[in-house]
N, C-alpha and C positions, 0 to 999 in steps of 0.2 A: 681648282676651285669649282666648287659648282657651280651650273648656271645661274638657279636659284640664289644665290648669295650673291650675283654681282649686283649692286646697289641696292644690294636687302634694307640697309637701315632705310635709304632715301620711301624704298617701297613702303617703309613701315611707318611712315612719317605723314601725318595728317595734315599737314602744312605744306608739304610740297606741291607745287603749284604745275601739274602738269598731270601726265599718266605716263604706267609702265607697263610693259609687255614682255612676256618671255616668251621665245619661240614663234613671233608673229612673220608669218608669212609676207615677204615684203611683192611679193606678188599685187597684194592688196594695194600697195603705194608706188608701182610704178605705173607709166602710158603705156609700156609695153606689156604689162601684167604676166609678165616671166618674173622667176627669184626664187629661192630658197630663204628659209627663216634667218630672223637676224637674233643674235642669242639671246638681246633685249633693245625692246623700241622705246624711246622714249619720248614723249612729245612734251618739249618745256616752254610754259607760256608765260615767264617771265626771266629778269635778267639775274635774279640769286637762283633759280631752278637751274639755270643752265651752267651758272660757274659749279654750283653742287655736283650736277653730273657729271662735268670733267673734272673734277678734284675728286671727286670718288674715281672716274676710269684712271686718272692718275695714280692714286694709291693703293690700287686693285692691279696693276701693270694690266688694264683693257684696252684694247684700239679700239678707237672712237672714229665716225664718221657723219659729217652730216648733212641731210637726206633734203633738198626742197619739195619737189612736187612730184618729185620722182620721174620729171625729164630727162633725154638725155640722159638716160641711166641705163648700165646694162649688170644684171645682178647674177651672178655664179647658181647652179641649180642647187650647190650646195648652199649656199646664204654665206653668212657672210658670222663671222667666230666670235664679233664682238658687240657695240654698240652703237645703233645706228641713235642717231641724233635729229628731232625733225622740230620747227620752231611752230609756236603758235601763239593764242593768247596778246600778251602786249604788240609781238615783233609782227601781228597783221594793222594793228594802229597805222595809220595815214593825215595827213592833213594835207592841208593847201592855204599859202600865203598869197593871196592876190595883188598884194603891194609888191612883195620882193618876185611875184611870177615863180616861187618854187614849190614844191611839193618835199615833205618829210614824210620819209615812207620806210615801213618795217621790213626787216629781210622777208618775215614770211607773207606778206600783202601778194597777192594774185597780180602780175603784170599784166594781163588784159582788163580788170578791173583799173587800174591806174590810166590805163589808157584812154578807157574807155568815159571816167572820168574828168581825164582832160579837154576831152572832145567837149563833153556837157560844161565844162567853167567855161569855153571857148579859146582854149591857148593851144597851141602847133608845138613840135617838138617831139612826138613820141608815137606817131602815125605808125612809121618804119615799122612797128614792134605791133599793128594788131594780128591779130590771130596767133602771135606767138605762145603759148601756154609756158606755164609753171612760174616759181614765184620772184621775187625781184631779184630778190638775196644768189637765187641759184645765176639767172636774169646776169646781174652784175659781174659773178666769179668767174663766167665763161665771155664776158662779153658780147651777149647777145647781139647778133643783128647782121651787117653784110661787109663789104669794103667799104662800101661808101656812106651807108646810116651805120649806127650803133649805139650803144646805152652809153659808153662811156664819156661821149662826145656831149650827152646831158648833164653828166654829174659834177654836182658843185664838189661834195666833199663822202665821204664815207665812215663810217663808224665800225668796229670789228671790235670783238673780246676777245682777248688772250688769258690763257689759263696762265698767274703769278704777277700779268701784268695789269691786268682790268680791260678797260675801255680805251681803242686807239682810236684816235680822228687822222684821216686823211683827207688832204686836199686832193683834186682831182689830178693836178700836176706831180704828185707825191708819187701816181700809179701808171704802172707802164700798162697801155692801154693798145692790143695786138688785133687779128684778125682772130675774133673765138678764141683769146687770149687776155689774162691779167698776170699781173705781178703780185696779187695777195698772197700773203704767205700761208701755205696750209693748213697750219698751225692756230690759226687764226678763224672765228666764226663771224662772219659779216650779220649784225644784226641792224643796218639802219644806212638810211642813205639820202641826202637832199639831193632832188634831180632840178634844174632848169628848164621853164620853157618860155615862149614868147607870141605874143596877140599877131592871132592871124581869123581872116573872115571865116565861120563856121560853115560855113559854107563849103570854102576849098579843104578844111581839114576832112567834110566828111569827103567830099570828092577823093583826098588821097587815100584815105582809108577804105573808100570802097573799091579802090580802085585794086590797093595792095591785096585786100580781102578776097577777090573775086578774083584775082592771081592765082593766089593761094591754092583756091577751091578747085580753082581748074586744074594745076599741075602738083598738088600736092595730096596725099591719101588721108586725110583728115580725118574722113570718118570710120579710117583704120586703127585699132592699136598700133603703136610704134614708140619708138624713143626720138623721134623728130629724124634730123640731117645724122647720117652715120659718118659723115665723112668729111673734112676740111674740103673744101675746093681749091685745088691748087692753083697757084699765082698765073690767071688769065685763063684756068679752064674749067670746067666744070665735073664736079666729081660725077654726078648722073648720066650726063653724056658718055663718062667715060666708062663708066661700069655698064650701060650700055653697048656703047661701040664694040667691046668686050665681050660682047654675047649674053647677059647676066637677068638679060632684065625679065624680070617673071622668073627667073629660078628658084628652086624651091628645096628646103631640107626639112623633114617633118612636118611641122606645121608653121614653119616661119617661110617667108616667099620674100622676095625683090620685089616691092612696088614694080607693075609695067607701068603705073602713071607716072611714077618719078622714080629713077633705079637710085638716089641715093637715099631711099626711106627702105627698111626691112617692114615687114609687118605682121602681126599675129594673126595669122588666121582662123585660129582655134585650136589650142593644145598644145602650143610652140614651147619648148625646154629652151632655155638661156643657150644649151649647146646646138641648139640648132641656130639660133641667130648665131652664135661666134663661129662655126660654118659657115655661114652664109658670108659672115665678114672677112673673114681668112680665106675662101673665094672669091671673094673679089677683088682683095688685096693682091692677088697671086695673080690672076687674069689681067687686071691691070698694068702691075708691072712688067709681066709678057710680053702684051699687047702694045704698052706705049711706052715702058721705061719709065714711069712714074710711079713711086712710094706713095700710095694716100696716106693719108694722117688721120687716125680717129678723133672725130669730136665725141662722140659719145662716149662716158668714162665708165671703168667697170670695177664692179664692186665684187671683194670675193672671189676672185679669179689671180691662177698664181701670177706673180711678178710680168712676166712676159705677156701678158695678155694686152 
């Protein structure tokens, strides 16, 4: 099929409520600004835009994939054969109930904006997550956050569309809630989520927050590109120490490097191919288990890369 033709009608449709792209560079849409083209992008900012596009990749036999803010992403140099999927439009809508103390919040709404307006209502509960980047939606599917804070630990209930079935609501107990783990199913596109919080002196919330924030800044390369944490922290230790300890830190494969501020961030330093970061990763994975007998586990997920990756 050609490219061209994959959701040609939707493209020719004056009513579709989004945009399409063919052959856009998802370089553009990730933090780490590595990727190859995706065959079509499409950004749908409502909820018949988005069932249109999986009913079209459905009947087109297209894999579909979809994209939040482009954290936490690592994209093949080749891109990626099918159709990336990114939300906009209604699913950044937000509110705030000051009676029930929760917030309704779209998959694609910016989590540091959520946070950062929790702080202005004066309610607690969502500190843990500043300085965290990219959007709820993505935010929720990895379960953002540490052993001890998390997002999931906030959510009352969850919303997702499935292509044949519509809209599912889940309660928060419905979802297995892991470390940078959920039980959503794949299948599934998280478009909405009521999070919990509760009254505390605005005072102490900015204290925690400047406190996480100024953490952050010190031991994290922020004002690096990168795709965030490359690596689970295994159970009581630390992945950056350990790729560290390891010898790793500051290594370098073209233009992607090992944070020396923190060895579990990669980072761009200008000109970096996707295969120099999964180098970098597949070194340290290798040195590690060497070194200490420990498997890391990727959190960063990759797009366009064969099976094994």
């Amino acid at each position: 099929m050609a490219k061209h033709a994959v959701l040609g009608a939707l493209a020719a449709d004056d009513t579709f409520c989004g945009e399409i792209r063919y052959d856009e560079p998802l370089s553009r849409h990730t933090t780490l600004k590595v990727g190859g083209p995706a065959r079509v992008w499409v950004r749908a900012d409502s909820l018949s835009a988005l069932a249109a596009v999986l009913s079209a990749c459905r009947d087109q036999s297209v894999p579909w994939f979809v994209m939040g803010r482009g954290s936490n992403l690592l994209v093949a140099d080749a891109g990626y054969p099918g159709v990336v999927v990114t939300l906009g439009g209604d699913f950044k809508q937000w509110n705030y109930d000051p009676e029930a103390m929760e917030f309704t919040v779209g998959a694609a709404a910016s989590l540091p904006r959520i946070v950062q307006e929790a702080f202005r209502q004066g309610v607690a509960g969502l500190e843990f997550a500043v300085g965290t980047p990219g959007s709820v939606g993505g935010a929720l599917r990895m379960n953002a956050g540490t052993r001890s804070e998390w997002l999931g630990s906030r959510v009352v209930r969850v919303t997702s569309y499935k292509l044949g079935t519509g809209l599912v609501s889940r309660q928060a107990s419905d979802v297995e809630w892991g470390y940078r783990h959920t039980s959503f199913p794949a299948d599934e596109v998280l478009v909405e989520c009521v999070l919990s919080v509760n009254p505390a002196e605005q005072a102490l919330i900015r204290a925690k927050m400047e406190e996480k924030l100024t953490r952050r800044k010190r031991t994290q390369p922020l004002d690096d590109a990168s795709c965030g944490s490359v690596f689970r922290n295994p159970e009581g230790r630390s992945a950056g120490a350990l790729i560290e300890g390891a010898g790793l830190s500051g290594a370098r494969v073209g233009g992607a490097r090992i944070s020396p501020k923190h060895a579990n961030f990669i980072v761009n330093t200008g000109g970096a191919s996707a295969a120099d970061v999964k180098a970098l990763i597949d070194q340290a994975k290798q040195k590690v288990k060497q070194h200490y007998g420990i498997e890391l586990t990727t959190e960063v997920r990759f797009l366009g890369f064969p099976q094994q990756a």
